[in-house]
Short mmCIF file of the C-alpha atoms (twelve columns), coordinates in Angstrom:
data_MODEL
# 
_entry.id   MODEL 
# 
loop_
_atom_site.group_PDB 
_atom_site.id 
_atom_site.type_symbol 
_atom_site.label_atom_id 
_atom_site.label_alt_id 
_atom_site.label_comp_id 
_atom_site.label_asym_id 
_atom_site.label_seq_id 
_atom_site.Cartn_x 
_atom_site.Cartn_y 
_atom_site.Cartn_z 
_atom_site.pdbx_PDB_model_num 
ATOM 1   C CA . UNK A 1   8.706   20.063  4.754   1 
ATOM 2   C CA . UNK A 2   5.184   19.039  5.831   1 
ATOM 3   C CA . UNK A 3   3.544   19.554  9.036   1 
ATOM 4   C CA . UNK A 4   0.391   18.053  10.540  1 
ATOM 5   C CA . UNK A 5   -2.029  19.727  8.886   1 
ATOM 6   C CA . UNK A 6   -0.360  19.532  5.810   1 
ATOM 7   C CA . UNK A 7   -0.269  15.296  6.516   1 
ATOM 8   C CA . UNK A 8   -3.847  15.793  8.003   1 
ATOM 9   C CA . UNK A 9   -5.193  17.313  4.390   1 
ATOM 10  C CA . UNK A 10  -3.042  15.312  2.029   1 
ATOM 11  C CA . UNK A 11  -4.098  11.696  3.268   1 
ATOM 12  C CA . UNK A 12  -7.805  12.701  4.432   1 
ATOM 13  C CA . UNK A 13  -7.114  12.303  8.466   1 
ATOM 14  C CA . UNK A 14  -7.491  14.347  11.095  1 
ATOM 15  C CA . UNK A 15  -4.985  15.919  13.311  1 
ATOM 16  C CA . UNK A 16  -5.553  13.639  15.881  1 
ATOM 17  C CA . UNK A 17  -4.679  10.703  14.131  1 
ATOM 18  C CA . UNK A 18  -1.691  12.070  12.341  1 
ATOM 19  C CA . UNK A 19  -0.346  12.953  15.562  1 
ATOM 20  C CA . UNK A 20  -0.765  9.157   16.815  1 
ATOM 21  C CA . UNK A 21  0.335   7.703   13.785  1 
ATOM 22  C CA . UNK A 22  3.747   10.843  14.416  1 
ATOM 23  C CA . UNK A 23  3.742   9.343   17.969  1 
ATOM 24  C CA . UNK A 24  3.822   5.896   17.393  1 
ATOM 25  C CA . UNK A 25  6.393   5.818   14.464  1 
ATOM 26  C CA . UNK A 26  8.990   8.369   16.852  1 
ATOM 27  C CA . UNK A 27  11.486  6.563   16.777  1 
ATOM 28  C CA . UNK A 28  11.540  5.451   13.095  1 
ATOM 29  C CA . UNK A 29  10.689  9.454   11.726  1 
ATOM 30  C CA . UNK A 30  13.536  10.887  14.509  1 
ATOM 31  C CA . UNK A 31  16.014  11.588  11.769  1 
ATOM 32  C CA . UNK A 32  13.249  13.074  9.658   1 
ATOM 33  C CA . UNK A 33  11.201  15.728  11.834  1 
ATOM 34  C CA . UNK A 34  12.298  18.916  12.653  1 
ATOM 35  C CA . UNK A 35  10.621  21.481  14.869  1 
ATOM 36  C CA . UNK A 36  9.513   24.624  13.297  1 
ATOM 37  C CA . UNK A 37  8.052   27.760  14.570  1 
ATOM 38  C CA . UNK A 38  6.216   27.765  17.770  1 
ATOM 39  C CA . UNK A 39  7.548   24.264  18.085  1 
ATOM 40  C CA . UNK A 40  5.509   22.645  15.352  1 
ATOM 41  C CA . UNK A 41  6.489   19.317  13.941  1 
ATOM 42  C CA . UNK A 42  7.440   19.157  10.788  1 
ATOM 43  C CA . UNK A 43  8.596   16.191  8.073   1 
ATOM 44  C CA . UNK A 44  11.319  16.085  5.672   1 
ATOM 45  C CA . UNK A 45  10.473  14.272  2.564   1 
ATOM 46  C CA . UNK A 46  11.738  11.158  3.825   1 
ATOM 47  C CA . UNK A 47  9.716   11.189  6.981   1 
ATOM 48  C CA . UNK A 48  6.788   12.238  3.990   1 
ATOM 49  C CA . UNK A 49  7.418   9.160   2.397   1 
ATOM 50  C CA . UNK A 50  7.839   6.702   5.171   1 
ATOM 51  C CA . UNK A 51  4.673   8.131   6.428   1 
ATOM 52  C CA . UNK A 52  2.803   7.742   3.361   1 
ATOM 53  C CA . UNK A 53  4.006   3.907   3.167   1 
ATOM 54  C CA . UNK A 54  2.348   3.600   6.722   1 
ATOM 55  C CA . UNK A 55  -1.061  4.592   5.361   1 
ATOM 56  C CA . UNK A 56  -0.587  2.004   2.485   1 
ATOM 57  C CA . UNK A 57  -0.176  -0.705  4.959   1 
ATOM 58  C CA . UNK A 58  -3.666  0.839   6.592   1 
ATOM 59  C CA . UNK A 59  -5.391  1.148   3.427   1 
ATOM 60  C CA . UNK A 60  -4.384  -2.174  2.383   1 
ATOM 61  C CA . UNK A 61  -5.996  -3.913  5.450   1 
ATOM 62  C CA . UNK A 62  -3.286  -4.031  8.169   1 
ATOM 63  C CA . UNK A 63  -4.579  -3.052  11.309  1 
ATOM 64  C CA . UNK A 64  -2.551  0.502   12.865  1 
ATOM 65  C CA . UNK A 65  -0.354  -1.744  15.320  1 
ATOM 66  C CA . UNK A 66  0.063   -4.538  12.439  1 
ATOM 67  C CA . UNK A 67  1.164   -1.695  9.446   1 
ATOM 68  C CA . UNK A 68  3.597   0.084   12.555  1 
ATOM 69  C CA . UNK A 69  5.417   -3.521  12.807  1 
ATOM 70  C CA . UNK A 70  5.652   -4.465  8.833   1 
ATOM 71  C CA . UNK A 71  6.826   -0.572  8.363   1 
ATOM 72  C CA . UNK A 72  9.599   -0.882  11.107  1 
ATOM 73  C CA . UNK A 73  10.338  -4.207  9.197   1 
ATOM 74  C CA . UNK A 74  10.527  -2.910  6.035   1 
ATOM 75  C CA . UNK A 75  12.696  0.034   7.743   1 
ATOM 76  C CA . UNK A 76  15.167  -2.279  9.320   1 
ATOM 77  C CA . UNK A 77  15.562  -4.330  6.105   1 
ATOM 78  C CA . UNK A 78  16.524  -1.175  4.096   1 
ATOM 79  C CA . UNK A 79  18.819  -0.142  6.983   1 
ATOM 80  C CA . UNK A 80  20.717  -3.831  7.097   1 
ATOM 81  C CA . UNK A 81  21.193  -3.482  3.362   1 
ATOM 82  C CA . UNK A 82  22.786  -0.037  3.702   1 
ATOM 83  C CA . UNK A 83  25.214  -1.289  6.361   1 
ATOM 84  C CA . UNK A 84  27.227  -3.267  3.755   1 
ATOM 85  C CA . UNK A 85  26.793  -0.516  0.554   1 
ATOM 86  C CA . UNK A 86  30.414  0.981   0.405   1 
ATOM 87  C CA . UNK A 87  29.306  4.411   -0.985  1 
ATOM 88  C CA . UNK A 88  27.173  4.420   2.920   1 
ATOM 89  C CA . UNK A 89  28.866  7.244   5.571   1 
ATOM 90  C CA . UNK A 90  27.085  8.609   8.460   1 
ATOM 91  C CA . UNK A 91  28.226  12.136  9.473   1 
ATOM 92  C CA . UNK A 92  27.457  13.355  12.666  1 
ATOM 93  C CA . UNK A 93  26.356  16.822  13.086  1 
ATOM 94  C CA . UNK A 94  25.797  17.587  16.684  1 
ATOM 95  C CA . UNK A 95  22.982  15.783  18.159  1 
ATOM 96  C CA . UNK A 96  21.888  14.438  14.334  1 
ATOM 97  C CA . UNK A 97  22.723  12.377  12.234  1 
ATOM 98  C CA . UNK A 98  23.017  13.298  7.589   1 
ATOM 99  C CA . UNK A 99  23.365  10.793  5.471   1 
ATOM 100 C CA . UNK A 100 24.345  11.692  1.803   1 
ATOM 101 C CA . UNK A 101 22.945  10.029  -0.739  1 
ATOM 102 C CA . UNK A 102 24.765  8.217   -3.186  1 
ATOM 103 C CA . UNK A 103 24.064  8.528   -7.172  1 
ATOM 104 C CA . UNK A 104 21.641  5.576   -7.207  1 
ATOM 105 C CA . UNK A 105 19.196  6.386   -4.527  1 
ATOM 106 C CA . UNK A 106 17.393  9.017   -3.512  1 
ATOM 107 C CA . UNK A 107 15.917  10.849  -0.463  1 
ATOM 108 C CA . UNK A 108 17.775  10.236  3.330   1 
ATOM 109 C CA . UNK A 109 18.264  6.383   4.590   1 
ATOM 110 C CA . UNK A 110 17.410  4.448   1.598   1 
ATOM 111 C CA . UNK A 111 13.971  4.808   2.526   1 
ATOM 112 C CA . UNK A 112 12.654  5.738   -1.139  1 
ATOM 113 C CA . UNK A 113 14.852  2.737   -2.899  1 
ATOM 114 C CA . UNK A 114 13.159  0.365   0.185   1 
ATOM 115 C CA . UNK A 115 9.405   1.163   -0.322  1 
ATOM 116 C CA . UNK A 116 9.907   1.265   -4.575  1 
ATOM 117 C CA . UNK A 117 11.580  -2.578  -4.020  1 
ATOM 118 C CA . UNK A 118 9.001   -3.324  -1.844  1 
ATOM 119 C CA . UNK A 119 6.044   -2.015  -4.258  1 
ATOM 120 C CA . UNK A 120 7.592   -3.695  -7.259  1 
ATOM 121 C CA . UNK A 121 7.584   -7.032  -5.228  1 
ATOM 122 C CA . UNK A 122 3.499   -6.440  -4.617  1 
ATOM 123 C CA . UNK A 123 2.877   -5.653  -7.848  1 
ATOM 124 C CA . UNK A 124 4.528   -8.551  -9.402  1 
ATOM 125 C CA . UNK A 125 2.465   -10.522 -6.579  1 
ATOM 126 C CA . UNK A 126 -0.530  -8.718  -7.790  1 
ATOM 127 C CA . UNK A 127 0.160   -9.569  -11.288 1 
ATOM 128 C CA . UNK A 128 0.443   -13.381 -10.586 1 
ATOM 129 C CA . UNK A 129 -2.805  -13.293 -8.570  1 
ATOM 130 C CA . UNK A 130 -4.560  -11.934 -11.565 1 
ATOM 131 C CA . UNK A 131 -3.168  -14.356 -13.933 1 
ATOM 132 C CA . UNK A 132 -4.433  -17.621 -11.434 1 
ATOM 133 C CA . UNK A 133 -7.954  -15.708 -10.773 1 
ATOM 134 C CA . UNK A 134 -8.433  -14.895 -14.829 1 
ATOM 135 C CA . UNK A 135 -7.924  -18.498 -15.816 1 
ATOM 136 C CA . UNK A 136 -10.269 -19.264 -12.670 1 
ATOM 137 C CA . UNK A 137 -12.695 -17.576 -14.161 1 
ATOM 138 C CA . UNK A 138 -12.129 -18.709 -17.746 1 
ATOM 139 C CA . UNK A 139 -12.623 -22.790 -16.537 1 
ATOM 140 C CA . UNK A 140 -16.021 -21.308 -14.571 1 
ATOM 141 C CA . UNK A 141 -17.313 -19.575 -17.839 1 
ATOM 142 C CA . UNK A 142 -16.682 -23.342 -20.031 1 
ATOM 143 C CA . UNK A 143 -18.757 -24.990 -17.434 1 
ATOM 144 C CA . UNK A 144 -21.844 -22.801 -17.710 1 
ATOM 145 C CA . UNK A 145 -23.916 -23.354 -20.428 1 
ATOM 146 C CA . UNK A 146 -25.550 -21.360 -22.863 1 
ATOM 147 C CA . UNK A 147 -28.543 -19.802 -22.743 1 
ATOM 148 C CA . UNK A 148 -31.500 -20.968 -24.753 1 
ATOM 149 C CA . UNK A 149 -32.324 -18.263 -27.439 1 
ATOM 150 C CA . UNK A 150 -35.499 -15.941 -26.424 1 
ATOM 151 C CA . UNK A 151 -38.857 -17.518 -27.740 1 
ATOM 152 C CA . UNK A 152 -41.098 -15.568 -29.440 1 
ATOM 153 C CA . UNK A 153 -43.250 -13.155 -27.942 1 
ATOM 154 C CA . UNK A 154 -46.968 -14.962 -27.325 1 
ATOM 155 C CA . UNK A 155 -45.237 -18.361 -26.322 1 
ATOM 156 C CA . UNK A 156 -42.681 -16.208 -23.793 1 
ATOM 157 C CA . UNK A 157 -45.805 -16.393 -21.139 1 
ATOM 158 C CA . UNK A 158 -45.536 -20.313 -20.765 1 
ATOM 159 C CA . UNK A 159 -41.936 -20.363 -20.990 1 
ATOM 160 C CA . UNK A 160 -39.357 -20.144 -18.151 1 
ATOM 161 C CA . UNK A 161 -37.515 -16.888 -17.815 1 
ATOM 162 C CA . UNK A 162 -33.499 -17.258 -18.653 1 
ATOM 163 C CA . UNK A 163 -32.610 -16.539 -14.760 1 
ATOM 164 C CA . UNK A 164 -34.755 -19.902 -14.111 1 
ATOM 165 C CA . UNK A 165 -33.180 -21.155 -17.017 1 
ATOM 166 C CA . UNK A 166 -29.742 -20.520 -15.654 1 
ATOM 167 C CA . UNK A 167 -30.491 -21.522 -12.211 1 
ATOM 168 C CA . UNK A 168 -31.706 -25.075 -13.337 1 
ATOM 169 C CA . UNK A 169 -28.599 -25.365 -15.376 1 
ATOM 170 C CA . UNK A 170 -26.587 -24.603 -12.528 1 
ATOM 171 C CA . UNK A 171 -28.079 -26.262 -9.670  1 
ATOM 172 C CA . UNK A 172 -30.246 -28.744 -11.762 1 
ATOM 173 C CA . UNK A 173 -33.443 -27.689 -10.066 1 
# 
């Protein structure tokens, strides 16, 4: 269980804007906050975890409103493919839902098999991003020639240093 402060210290925000970030993702963290002494919210793991995913989308340069709507995205996607997994029950306790967790995934809802799809999807994206960029790079580098080798000393005065050099053989000026 992790409560605000524990969610402000942990990611590097401050209360305030945990609580937003708590506020606006209510209804997708209801299954996964308690209330603890003195009425203090607190997260399962789950909530933890979908939380953390949230900053990710931040970090990664979705706006707050922008990483809410892929998150409840991602959220619904995990839930649609959980409607049609035979080993999924939902027993209802009172006002709350459990869920229990079959063999093959982990943590409440799915949420944990969701976000490690997701991140093996980005990295694979990442991967193929490098590859195009690297050989990018490669056809710049056989374009640019080489360098003339440094002159001796007492004619380096009258010569042309090699960033002139370079920028002639670039621009050709």
């Amino acid at each position: 269980m992790a409560t605000i402060k524990d969610l402000s210290e942990r990611f590097g925000l401050s209360e305030r804007q945990v609580r937003l970030r708590l506020t606006n993702l209510n209804g997708a963290l209801q299954e996964f906050t308690q209330q603890g002494q003195y009425g203090r919210i607190q997260l399962t793991d789950g909530g933890v975890a979908i939380f953390e995913r949230l900053i990710e989308l931040e970090r990664s340069g979705f706006g707050t409103t922008g990483a809410y709507a892929k998150l409840c995205e991602e959220l619904k996607k995990s839930h649609s493919h959980e409607s049609y997994s035979p080993t999924h029950t939902t027993v209802n306790v009172g006002q709350e839902s459990r869920q229990p967790s079959s063999p093959q995934q982990e943590g409440p809802g799915g949420a944990y098999e969701a976000l490690f799809e997701n991140l093996k999807i980005q990295i694979e994206e990442l991967r193929r991003d490098k590859c195009y960029l690297q050989t990018k790079l490669d056809e710049a580098l056989a374009k640019v020639p080489a360098l003339p080798a440094p002159r001796p000393v007492e004619s380096q005065q009258q010569s042309m240093s090699r960033w002139v050099a370079l920028r002639i053989a670039l621009l050709g000026r």
